[in-house]
N, C-alpha and C positions, 0 to 999 in steps of 0.2 A: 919462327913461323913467318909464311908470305901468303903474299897472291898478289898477281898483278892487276895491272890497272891501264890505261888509252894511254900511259907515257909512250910515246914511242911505236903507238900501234894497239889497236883493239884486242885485250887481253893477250893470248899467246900468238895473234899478227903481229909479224915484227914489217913496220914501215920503209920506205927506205929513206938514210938520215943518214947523217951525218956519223961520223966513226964512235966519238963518245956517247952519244944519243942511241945511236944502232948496240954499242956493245953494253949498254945502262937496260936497252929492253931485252938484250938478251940473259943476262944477267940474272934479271928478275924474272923472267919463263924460267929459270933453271930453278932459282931459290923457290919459286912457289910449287914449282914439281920436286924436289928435294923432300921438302917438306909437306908433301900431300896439302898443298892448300890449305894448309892452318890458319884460321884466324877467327876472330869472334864473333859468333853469326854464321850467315850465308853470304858466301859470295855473292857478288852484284852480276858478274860477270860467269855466265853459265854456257855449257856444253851439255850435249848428253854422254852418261854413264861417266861423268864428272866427280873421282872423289873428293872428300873435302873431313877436316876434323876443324867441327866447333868446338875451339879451345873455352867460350863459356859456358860449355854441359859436356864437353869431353864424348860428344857422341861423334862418332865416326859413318858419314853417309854417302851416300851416290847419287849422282843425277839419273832421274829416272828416263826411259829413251823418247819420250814425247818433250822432255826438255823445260818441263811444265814444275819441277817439284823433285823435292829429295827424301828420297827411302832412308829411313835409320837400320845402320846393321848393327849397331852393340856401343857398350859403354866402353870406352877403352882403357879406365882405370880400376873396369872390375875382370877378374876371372874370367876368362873364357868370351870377353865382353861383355860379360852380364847373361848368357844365355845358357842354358842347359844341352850338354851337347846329347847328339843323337847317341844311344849305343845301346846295343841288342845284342842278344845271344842267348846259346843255349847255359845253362848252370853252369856246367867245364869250363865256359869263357871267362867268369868273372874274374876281375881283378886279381892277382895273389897277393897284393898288397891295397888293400883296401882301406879306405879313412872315411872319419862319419860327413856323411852328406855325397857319398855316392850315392848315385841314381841309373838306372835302367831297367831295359824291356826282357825280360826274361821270358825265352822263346820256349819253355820246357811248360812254364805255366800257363803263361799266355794271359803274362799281368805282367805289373811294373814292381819293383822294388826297388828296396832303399837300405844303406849301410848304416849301424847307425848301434849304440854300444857293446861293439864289438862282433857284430853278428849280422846277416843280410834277412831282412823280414819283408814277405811280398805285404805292397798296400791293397787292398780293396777287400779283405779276409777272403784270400782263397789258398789251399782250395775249398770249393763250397759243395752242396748237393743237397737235394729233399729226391724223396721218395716217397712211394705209397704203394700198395696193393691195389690189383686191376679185379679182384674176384674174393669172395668172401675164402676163409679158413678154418679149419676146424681148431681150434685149441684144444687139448686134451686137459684132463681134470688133474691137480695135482704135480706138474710136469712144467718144466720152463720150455718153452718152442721158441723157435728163429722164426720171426714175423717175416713171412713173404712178399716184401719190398719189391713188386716188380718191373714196379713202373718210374721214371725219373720225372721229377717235376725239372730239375736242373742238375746239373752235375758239370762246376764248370775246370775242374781236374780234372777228369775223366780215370776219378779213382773209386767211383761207385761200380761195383758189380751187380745189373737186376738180375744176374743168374744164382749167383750166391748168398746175394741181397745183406756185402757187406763193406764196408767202405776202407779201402786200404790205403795207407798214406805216405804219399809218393815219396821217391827217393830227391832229401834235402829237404822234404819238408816238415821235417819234426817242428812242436812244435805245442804251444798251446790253443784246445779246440775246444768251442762249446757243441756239446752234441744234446741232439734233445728231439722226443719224438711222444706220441701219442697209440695209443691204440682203448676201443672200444671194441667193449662186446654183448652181448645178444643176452638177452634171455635170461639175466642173473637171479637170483633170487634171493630176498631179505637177507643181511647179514652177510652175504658170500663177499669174496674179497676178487680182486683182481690186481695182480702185480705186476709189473712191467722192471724188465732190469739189462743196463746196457752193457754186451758181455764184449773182453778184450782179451784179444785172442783167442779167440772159442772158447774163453774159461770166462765165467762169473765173477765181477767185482767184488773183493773180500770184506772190505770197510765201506770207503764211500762211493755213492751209487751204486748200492746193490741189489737196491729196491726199490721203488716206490709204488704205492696201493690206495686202492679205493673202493669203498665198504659199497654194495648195493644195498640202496634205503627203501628197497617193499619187493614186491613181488613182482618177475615176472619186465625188469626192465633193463636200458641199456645200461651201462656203468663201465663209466670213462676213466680213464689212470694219466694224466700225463708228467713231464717232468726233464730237466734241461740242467746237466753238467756240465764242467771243464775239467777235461784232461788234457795230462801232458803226455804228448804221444812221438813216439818215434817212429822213425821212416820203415815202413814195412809194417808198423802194426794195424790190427786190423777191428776195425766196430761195429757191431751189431745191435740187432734190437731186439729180446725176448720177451715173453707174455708165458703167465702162469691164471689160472684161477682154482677155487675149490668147490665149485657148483656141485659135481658128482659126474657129470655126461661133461660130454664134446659139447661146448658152444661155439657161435662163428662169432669173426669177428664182421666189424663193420665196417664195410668197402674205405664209404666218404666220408669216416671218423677216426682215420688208423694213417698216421705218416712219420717217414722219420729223416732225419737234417741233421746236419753237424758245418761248419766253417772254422778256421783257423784264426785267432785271433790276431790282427795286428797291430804290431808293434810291443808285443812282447815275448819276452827269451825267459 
């Protein structure tokens, strides 16, 4: 490591002297450029956009162009300097050889992820989405029906359909989700039930999440059902939300008491 010093001339001014004296500061302008201005500290002796490595914190800096102070750009005994580099792309981009503790911007999501036992999981659990109906529905007596989801409170995949009102899961993102939604209805009457069950792939849950219910307790009032899964779901499968009850007649449901949501959980495979 160098830097020079007024022997022979103010920093890298070389004076005129004498041939040993002349060829001692030139000498030392090379070694201290050789060696990116290594030394412990900051230099005394400053220029702008000046580099320099403080060999006592190994950080690697620049003069900044007012000549006033130095920028730190990175550690230079860690990785990359210590910094996270930039890297985006669509899914097809990533890595083909991947190690844990990658990181990037995944442009297909339009979130960040991370590598990590053996498999790439986006952070922030997406993708995500809620929904709700803009208008009451009739439910029919006895019968499981597709809740009319037509409105997005959020959908930040853009794997919510409010046409179909059913959320499908993008390609690469399999994957475990909590899905979970609510629906109320109108007009129950003592004893009646109401079921809610979240169906995969246009078919009914066999075992778990197949149901869940809620007894109406008198006459003649609302009765609420709600209830919040995890599935593990692959890329293209698809979630809905059904509602059944046994009143006798078509009841509606209830606008501003009826939603449904699912997110991907992260950081797990």
């Amino acid at each position: 490591m160098a830097r020079v010093d007024d022997t022979g001339g103010n920093g890298y001014i070389v004076d005129n002297n004498v041939g040993s004296v002349f060829r001692t500061k030139i000498n030392s302008a090379f070694a201290a450029t050789n060696s990116l201005n290594s030394g412990s500290g900051d230099p005394s002796i400053t220029t702008a956009y000046q580099p320099h490595i403080d060999t006592s914190s190994n950080l690697l800096k620049i003069r900044n162009g007012a000549n006033n102070g130095f920028v730190t750009l990175g550690n230079i005994s860690q990785e990359n300097l210590g910094l996270i580099p930039k890297l985006s792309g669509a899914t097809s981009a990533r890595s083909g050889s991947p190690t844990n503790g990658d990181f990037r911007y995944n442009t297909d999501f339009n979130s960040f992820e991370g590598y990590f036992g053996s498999a790439w999981a986006t952070l922030g659990n997406k993708p995500a989405f809620a929904a709700r109906p803009s208008a009451v529905q009739a439910i029919a007596n006895t019968t499981f029906t597709l809740v009319s989801n037509n409105t997005e409170i959020f959908d930040s995949g853009g794997a919510y359909n409010n046409s179909t009102y059913k959320f499908t899961v993008p390609t690469n993102g399999a994957g475990k989700y909590v899905i979970g939604g609510q629906v109320s209805l109108d007009d129950l009457q003592d004893a009646d039930a109401i079921q809610m069950s979240f169906y995969l792939n246009d078919a009914q849950q066999t075992s778990y999440a197949k149901v869940s219910r809620a007894f109406c307790p008198g006459a003649d009032l609302i009765t609420t059902v709600h209830a919040q899964v995890i599935l593990d779901l692959a890329a293209g499968n698809t979630v809905a939300q059904y509602v059944e009850h046994n009143e006798g007649n078509n009841q509606n449901t209830v606008t501003n008491e009826t939603w449904f949501y699912g997110f991907k959980l992260s950081g797990v495979s």
